[in-house]
Kinemage of the C-alpha trace (Angstrom):
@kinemage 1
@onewidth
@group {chain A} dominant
@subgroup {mainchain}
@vectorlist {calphas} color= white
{ca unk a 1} P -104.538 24.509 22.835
{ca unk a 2} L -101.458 22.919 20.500
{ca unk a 3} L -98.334 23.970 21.679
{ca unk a 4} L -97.362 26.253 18.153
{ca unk a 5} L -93.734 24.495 17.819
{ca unk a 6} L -93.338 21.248 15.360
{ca unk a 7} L -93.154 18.873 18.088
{ca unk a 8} L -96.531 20.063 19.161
{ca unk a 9} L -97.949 19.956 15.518
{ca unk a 10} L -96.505 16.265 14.687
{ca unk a 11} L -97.922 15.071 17.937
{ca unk a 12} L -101.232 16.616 16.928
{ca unk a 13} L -101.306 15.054 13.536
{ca unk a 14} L -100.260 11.689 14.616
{ca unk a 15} L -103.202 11.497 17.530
{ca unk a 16} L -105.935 12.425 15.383
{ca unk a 17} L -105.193 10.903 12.070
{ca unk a 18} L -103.539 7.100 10.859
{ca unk a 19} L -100.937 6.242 7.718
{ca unk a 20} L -102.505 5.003 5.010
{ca unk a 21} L -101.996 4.084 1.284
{ca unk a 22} L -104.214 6.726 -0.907
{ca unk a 23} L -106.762 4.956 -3.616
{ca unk a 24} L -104.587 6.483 -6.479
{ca unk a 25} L -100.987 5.864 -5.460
{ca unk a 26} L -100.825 2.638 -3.238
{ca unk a 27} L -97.101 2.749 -3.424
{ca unk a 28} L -97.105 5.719 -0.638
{ca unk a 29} L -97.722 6.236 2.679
{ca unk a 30} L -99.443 9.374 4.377
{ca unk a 31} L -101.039 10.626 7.960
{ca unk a 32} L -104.373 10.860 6.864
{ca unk a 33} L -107.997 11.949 8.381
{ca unk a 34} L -110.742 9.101 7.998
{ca unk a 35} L -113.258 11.641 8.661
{ca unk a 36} L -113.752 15.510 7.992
{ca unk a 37} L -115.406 16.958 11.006
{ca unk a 38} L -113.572 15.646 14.000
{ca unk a 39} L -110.602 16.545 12.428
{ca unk a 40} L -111.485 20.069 11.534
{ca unk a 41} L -113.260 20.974 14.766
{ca unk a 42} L -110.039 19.789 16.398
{ca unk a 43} L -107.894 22.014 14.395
{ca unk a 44} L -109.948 24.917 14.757
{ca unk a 45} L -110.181 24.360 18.854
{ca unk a 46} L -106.546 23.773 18.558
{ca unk a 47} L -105.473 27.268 16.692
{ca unk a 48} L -108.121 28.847 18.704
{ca unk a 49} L -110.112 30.209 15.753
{ca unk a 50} L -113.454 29.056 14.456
{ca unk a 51} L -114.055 28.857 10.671
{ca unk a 52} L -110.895 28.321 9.262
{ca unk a 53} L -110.755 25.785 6.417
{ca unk a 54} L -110.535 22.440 6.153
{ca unk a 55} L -107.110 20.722 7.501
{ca unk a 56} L -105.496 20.484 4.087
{ca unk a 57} L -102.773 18.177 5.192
{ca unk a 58} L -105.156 15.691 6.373
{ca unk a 59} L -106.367 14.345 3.429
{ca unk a 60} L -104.943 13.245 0.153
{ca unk a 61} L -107.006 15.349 -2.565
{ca unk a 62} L -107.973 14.584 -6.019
{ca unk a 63} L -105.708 16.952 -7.511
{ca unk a 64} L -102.919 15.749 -5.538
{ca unk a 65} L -103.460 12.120 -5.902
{ca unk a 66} L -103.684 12.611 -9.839
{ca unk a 67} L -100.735 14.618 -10.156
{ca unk a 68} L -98.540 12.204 -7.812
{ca unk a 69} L -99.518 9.575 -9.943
{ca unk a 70} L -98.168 11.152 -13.111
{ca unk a 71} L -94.942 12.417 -11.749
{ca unk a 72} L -94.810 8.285 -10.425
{ca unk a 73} L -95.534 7.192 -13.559
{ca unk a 74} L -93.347 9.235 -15.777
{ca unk a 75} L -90.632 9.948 -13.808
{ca unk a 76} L -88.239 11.708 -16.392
{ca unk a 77} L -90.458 14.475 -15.563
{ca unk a 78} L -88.869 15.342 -12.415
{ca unk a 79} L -85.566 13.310 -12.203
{ca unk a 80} L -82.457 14.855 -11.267
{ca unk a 81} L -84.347 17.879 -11.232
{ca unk a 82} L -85.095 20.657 -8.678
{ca unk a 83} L -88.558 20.546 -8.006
{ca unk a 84} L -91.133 23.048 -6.280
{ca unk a 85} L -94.575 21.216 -4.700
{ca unk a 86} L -97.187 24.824 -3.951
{ca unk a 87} L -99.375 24.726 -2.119
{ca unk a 88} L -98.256 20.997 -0.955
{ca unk a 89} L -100.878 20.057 1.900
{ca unk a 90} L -99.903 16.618 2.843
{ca unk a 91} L -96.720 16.285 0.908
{ca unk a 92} L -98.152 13.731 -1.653
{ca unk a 93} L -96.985 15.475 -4.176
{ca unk a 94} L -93.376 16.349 -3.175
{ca unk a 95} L -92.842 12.666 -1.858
{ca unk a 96} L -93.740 11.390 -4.928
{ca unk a 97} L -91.119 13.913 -7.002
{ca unk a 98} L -88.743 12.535 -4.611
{ca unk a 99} L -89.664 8.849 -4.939
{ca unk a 100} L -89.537 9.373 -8.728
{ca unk a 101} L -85.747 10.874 -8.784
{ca unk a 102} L -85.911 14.554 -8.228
{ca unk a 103} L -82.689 15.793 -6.848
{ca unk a 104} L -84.732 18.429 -4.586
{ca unk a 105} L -87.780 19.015 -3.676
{ca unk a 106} L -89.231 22.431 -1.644
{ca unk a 107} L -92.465 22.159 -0.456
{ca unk a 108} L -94.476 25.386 0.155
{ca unk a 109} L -97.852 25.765 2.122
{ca unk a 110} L -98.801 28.762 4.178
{ca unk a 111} L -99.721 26.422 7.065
{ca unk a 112} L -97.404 25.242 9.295
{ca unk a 113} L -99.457 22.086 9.998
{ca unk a 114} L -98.295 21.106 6.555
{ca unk a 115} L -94.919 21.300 7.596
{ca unk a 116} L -95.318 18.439 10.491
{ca unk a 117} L -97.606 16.376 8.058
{ca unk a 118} L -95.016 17.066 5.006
{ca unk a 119} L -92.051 15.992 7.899
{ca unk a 120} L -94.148 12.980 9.263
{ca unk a 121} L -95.370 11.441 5.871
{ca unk a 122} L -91.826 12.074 4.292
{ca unk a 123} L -89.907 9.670 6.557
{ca unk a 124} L -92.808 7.458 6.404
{ca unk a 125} L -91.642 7.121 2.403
{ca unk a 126} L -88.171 6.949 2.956
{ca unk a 127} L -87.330 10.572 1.190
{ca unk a 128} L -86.965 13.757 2.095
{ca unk a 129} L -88.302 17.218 1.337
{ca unk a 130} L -87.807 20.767 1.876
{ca unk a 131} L -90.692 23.178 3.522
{ca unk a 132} L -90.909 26.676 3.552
{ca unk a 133} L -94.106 28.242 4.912
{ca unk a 134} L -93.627 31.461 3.237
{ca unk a 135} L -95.993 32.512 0.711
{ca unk a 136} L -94.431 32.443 -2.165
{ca unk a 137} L -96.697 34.105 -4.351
{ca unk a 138} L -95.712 37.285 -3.060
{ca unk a 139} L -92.780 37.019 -4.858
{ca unk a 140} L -91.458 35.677 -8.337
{ca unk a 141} L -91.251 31.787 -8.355
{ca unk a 142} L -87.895 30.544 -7.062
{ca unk a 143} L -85.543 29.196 -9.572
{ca unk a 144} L -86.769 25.473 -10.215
{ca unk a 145} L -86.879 23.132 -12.914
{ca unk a 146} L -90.650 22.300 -12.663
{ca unk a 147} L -93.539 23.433 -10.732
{ca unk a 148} L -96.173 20.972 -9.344
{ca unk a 149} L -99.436 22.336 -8.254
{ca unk a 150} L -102.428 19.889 -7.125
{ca unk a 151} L -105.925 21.400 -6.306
{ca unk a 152} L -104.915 25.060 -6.668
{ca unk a 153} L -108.502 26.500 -8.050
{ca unk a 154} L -111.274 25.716 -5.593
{ca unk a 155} L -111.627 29.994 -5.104
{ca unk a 156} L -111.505 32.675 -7.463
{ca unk a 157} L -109.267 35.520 -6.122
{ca unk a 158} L -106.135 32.388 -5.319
{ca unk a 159} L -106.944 30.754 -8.530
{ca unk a 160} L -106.131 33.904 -10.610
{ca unk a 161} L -103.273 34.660 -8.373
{ca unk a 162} L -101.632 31.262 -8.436
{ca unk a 163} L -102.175 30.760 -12.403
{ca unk a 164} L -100.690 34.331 -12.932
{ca unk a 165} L -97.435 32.889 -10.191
{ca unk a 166} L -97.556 29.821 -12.561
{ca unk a 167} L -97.310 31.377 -15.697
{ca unk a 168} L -94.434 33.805 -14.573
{ca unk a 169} L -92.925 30.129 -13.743
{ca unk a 170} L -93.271 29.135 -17.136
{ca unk a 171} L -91.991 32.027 -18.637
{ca unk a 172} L -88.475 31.376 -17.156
{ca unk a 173} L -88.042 28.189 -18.203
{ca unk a 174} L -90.172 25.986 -15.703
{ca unk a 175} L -92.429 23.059 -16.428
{ca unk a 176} L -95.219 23.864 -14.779
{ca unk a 177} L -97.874 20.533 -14.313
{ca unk a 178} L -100.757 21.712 -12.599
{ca unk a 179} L -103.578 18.356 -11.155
{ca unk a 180} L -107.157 19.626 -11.256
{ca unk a 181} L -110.673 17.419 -10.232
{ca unk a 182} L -112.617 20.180 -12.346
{ca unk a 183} L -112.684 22.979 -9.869
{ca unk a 184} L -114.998 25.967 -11.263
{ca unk a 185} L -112.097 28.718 -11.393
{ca unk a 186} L -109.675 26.414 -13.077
{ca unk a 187} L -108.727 28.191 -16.503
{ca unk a 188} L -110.525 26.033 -19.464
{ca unk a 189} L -108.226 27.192 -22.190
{ca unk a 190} L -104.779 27.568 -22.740
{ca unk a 191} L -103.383 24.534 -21.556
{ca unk a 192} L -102.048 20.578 -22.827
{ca unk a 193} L -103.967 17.816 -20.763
{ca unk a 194} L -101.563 15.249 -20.064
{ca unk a 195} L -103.444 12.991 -18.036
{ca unk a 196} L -106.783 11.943 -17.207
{ca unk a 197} L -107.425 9.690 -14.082
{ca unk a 198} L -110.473 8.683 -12.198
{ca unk a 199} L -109.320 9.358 -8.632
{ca unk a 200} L -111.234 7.954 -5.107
{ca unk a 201} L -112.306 10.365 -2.903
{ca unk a 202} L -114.559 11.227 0.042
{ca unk a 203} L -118.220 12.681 -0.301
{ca unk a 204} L -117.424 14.643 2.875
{ca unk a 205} L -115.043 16.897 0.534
{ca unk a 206} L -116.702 16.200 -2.747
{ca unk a 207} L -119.700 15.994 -4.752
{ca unk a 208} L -118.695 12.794 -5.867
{ca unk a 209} L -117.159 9.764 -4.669
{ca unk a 210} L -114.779 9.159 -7.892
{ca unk a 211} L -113.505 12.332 -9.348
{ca unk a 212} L -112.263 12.456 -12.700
{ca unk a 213} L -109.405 14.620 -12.515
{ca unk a 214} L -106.509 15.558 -15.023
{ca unk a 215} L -102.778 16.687 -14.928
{ca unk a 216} L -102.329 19.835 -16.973
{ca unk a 217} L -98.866 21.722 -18.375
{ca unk a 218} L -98.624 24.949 -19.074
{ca unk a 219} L -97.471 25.145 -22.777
């Protein structure tokens, strides 16, 4: 078993997983998986429990990838503004708000794995990001200029939670940008499509190998 501290998380991630440029935004760096099931079998001998799902952190999903590419390629969106990344898995969103001019950025992920990837793959970009592992839909969103969310609707119970956290985001005064690959609980009205990419991926998360996937705001 993983010693539970950060030390013992970051050297976990950095034996089982190699920095690499994702398909959709070349300009940054991330600890990434190359495959699925060693990586997940590790992490659930590691944390002693069977059946938990996949490692998050260790890969660079669709929704993710699309909405890092957005904020990196229209970065008045986030600069000099204090930005929230939920639900942040590897980071690739927060890095890129950071890369693109945000004067803050707090990451939030309920697993602390996220925080050693977010740490590692942070300084691999030359930026630097908040984490809290609290969940923060418990409470009203923190005060923040905009709200990223990448790949937030893969199950139905957290996908009508985190769209009804979202909203309340929106409603004081938050841009709210939410990346989706098409997920079956994401909402199909009620939003502006900003973006639409066709984003690289892995058939051993998805059904396909190129995903189209598009950046959302909350009107």
């Amino acid at each position: 078993m993983i010693p539970a501290t950060p030390e013992g998380r970051r050297d976990f991630i950095v034996a089982n997983t190699r920095l690499q440029r994702p398909p959709h935004t070349p300009e940054l760096q991330l600890h990434l998986a190359d495959e699925v099931t060693p990586i997940w079998q590790l992490t659930e001998e590691a944390l002693e429990e069977i059946g938990l799902p996949p490692p998050f952190w260790a890969f660079a999903w669709a929704g993710g990838q699309a909405l890092a590419r957005y904020v990196l390629d229209n970065p008045e969106v986030v600069a000099g503004k204090r930005v929230i990344d939920f639900a942040s898995g590897s980071g690739i969103v927060g890095i890129a708000a950071m890369r693109a001019g945000a004067a803050g950025v707090l990451c939030a992920d309920i697993d602390a794995y996220c925080g050693a990837a977010l740490s590692l793959n942070a300084a691999a970009n030359g930026v630097a990001c908040a984490f809290t592992g609290q969940d923060l839909l418990d409470e009203p969103p923190p005060a923040a200029d905009v709200i990223l969310a990448g790949d937030i609707c893969y199950e139905k119970p957290l996908a009508e939670r985190v769209m009804a956290w979202l909203g309340a985001g929106r409603a004081a005064g938050a841009t709210v940008l939410v990346g989706d690959p098409g997920r079956s609980y994401f909402p199909r009205t009620g939003l502006q499509k900003l973006a639409e990419y066709q984003v690289e991926t892995t058939r051993e998360l998805e059904d396909f190998a190129v995903k189209k996937t598009c950046v959302w705001a909350l009107p």
